[in-house]
N, C-alpha and C positions, 0 to 999 in steps of 0.2 A: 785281444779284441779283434783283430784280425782273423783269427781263426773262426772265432763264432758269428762275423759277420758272413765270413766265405762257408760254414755252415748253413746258416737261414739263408742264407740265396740258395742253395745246392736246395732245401729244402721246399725253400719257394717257387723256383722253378720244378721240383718233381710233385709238386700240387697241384702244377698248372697242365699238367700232361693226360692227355685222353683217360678216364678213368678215377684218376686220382682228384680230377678237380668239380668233380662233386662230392656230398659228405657218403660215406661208405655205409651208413646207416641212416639216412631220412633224402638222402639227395638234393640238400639245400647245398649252392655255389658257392663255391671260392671256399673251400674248407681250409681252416687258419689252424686247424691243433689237427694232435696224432698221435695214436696209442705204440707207443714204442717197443713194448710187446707183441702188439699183431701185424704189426707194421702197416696201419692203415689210416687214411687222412680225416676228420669228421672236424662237423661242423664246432662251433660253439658249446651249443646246447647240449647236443649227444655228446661231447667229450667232459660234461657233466655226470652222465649217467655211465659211462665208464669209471668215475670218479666209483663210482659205488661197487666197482669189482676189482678191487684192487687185487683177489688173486689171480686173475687173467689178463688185466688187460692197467697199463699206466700211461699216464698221458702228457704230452707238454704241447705248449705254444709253437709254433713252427715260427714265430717271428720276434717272442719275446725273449723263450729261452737257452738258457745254453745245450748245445747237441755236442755230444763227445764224436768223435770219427767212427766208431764201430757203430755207433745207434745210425748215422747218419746212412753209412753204408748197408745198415740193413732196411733203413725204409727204400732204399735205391732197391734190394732186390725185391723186398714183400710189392708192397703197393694194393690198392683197394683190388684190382681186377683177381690177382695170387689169390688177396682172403677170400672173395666172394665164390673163387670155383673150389675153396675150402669148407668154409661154413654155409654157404648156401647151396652148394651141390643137389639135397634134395628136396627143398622147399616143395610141399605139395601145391596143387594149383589154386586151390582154392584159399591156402593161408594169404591173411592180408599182411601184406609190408609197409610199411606205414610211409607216409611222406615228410616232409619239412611243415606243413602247417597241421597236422594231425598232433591230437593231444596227448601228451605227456607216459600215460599208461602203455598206450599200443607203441610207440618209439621204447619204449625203458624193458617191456617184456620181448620185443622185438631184438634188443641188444641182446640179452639177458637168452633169452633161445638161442642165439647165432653162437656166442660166446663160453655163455656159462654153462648152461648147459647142453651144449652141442647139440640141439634137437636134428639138424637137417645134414649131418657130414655124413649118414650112411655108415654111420659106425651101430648102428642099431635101429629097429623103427619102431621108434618113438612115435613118430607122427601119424604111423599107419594105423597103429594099438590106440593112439588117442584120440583120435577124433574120427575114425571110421568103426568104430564100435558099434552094436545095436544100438543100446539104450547108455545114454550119457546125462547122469542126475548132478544134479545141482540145489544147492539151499541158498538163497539168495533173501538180499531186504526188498522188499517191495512195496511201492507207493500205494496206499487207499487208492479205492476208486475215487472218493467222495469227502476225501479228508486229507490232513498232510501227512500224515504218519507214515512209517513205514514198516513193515512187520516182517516175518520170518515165513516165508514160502519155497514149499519144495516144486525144483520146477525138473520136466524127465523131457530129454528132446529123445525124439525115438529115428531112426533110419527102415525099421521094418516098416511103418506107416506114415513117414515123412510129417510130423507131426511136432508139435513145443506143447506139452500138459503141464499146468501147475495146479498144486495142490494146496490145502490151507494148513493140512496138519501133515507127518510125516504116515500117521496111520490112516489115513483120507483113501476111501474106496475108490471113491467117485472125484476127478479134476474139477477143479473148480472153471476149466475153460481148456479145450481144445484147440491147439491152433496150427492150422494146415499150413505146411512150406510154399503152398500156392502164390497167398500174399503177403508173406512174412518179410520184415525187413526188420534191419539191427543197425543201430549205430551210434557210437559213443558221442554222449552228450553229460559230458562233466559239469558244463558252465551252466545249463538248465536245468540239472538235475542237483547241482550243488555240493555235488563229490567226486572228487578225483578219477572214481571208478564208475561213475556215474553210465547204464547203458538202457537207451529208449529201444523199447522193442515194439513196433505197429503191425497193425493188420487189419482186413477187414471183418468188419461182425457188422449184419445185417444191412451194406451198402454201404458204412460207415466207419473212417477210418477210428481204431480203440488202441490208443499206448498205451504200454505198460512201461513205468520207471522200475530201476532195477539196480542194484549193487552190491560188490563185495567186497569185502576191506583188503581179501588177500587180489593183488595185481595181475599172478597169475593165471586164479582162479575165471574170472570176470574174462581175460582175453583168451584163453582156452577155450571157453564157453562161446565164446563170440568166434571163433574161428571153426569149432562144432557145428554152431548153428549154420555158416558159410560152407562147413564142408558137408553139411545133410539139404543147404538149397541146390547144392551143384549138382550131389548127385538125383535130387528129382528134376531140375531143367536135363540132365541125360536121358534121365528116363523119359521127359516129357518131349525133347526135343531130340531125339540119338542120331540125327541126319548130323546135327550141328556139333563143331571141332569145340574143344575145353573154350580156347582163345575166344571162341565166338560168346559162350555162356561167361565166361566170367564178368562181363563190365554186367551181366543180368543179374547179380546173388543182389547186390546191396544197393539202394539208389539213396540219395543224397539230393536234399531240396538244395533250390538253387537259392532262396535268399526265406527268412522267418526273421519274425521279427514285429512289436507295435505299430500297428495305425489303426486310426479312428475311422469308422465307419458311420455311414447312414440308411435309414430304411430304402424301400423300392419308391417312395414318393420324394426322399429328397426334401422332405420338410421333417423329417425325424429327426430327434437328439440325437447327434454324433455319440459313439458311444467307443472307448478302447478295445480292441482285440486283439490277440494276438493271432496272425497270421503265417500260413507255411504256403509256398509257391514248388509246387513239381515238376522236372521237365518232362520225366518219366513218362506221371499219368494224366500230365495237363490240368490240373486242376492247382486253382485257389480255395488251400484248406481256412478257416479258422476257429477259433478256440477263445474262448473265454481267458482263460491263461495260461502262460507256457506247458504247464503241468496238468493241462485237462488231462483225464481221460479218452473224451469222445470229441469227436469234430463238432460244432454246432451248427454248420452249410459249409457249401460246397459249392464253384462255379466249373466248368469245363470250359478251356480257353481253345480256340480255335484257331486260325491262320486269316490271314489279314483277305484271303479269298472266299474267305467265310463270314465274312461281317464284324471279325471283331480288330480292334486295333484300341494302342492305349495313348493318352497324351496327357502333357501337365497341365493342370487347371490354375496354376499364378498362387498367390500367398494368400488371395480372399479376404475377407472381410469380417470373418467372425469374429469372436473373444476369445483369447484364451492361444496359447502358446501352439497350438496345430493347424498352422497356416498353409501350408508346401502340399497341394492338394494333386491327386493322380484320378484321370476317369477314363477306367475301362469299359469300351464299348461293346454290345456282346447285339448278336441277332433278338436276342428278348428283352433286354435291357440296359441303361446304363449303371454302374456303377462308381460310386464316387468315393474314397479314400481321404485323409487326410496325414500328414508326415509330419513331424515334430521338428527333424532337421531338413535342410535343404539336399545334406548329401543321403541321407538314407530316401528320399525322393528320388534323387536319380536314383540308387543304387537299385530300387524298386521299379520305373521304368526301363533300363536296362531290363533285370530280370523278365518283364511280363514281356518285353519287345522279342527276347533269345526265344520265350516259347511260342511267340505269335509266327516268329521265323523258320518254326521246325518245319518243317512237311508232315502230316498225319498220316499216321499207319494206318492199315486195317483193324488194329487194334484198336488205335483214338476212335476210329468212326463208329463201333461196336461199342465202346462205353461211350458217346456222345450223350450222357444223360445227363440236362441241365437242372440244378436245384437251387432256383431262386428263395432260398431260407436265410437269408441276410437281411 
């Protein structure tokens, strides 16, 4: 007993040491398990998904179980910093490394690269032959425009003309839609989409933002694809931007709304039926998109939110007086009109003024002032 307690302390304390004390794969704190094999410390979750490579990598508790003296001795010399200038030596810039709240797929192929299949040691390039290729095809499920179904679509991302074309047949002449790396954006949405692999892909068609749902049952498949499309936006922001350093273009491949999500809305008179939408809020491009339902295709309006030097500012309107369970009300103010919202919870109220407050707070680019076009269609 003695021994295994003066283990898990030895243990515990080399968790808590620069490097070691985040997880070695997602970077969520205070990692409690560790592959004894790579000699590296990971969180909870990820020492799950190790679970599933049992010929590379085995794992235990660093606090529950027992540690023999040689294992212990070897995580003293591995440690996360050793594996990480091992398996990640050549991560290309544009591949995404997933984080602690990122879902399921992108952490588990993420392992699975680092580990299983050594994509990034520089023992071969893998990464260069895959995803810097001309033309990178894919057959994927894809959601109706118009319906819930999902069907079988051949989709070709190209780097000769910086472009995503899908097709409806695999013998299809002609795409059923072209779509330029200008305003493409990708990002895994399992829990809106309703499958694991679940990946929304947007852009613009005709001023208006058009998603396409997307999926693959193989794990690989799907984040390959997704890190393709990331590795053919970096290389047109090079070409479009070649003054500017990788570091500068990457936080530009992929943007990430700051909050989506249900509320009830009202017309421009404010005597209209309240009516459910669903909502996406951009820091990016400053706008409040919505949507009919989470799985529209197309936006149905658009507002462009401004800076509080601009006329527009948001505040809570109280719990109100109507029927009906949507009392937690927000009104955003704009130079052309107000807006009124309703919230179902109290906290998604706040979490929605926050939100509109971070972008009312940005400072506007040249860019914001150049799309400043308001579309009062709410």
């Amino acid at each position: 007993m003695a021994s295994l307690e003066r283990n898990n302390k030895i243990l515990l304390d080399l968790a808590r040491q620069p490097g070691n004390n985040l997880c070695a794969d997602c970077g969520a704190p205070e990692p409690d398990w560790a592959s004894y094999t790579l000699g590296i410390f990971v969180c909870l979750n990820c020492s799950g998904m190790h679970r599933n490579l049992p010929a590379v990598s085995k794992v235990k508790s660093i606090r529950l179980d027992r540690w023999e003296d040689s294992l212990v001795e070897f995580m003293r010399e591995r440690g996360n910093s050793y594996a990480k200038a091992v398996y990640e030596k050549c991560v290309p810039a544009f591949y995404y490394r997933p984080q602690q709240r990122d879902c399921i797929v992108l952490k588990d192929q993420w392992i699975r690269a680092k580990y299983e299949r050594r994509e990034f040691t520089g023992e071969n390039n893998y990464s260069q032959h895959a995803y810097s290729s001309g033309d990178y095809p894919s057959t994927l499920w894809k959601k109706g425009k118009d319906n819930k179904q999902f069907l079988k679509r051949i989709f070709l991302l190209s780097r000769k003309d910086f472009t995503l074309r899908y097709f409806i047949k695999e013998d299809s002449k002609v795409p059923k839609a072209v779509i330029s790396m200008k305003d493409l954006n990708a990002v895994f949405q399992p829990e809106k989409i309703n499958h694991a692999h679940g990946l929304q892909i947007s852009y613009l068609h005709d001023e208006r933002m058009r998603n396409l749902f997307v999926y693959h049952e193989d794990g690989q498949i799907i984040v390959s694809l997704f890190n393709a499309i990331r590795a053919t936006r970096l290389a047109y922001l090079q070409r479009k931007h070649p003054t500017l350093r990788d570091n500068d273009l990457i936080p530009l491949i992929a943007t990430h709304c700051l909050k989506e999500g249900y509320m009830e809305k009202t017309g421009p008179t404010q005597r209209e039926p309240f009516k459910k939408r669903w909502f996406i809020l951009c820091s990016k491009n400053r706008k409040l998109l919505y949507f009919k339902t989470p799985l529209d295709a197309t936006e149905l309006g658009a507002v462009f939110i401004g800076t509080e030097s601009h006329s527009y500012r948001v505040e809570s309107s109280g719990r109100g007086t109507r029927v009906g369970r949507w009392h937690y009300g927000i009104t955003l103010q704009t130079p052309g009109r107000q807006f009124v919202f309703m919230c179902e919870q109290e906290q998604e109220q706040r979490e929605w003024l926050e939100a509109f407050r971070k972008v009312i707070s940005q400072p506007m680019t040249p860019e914001d002032y150049a799309s400043k076009i308001l579309r009062f269609t709410m």
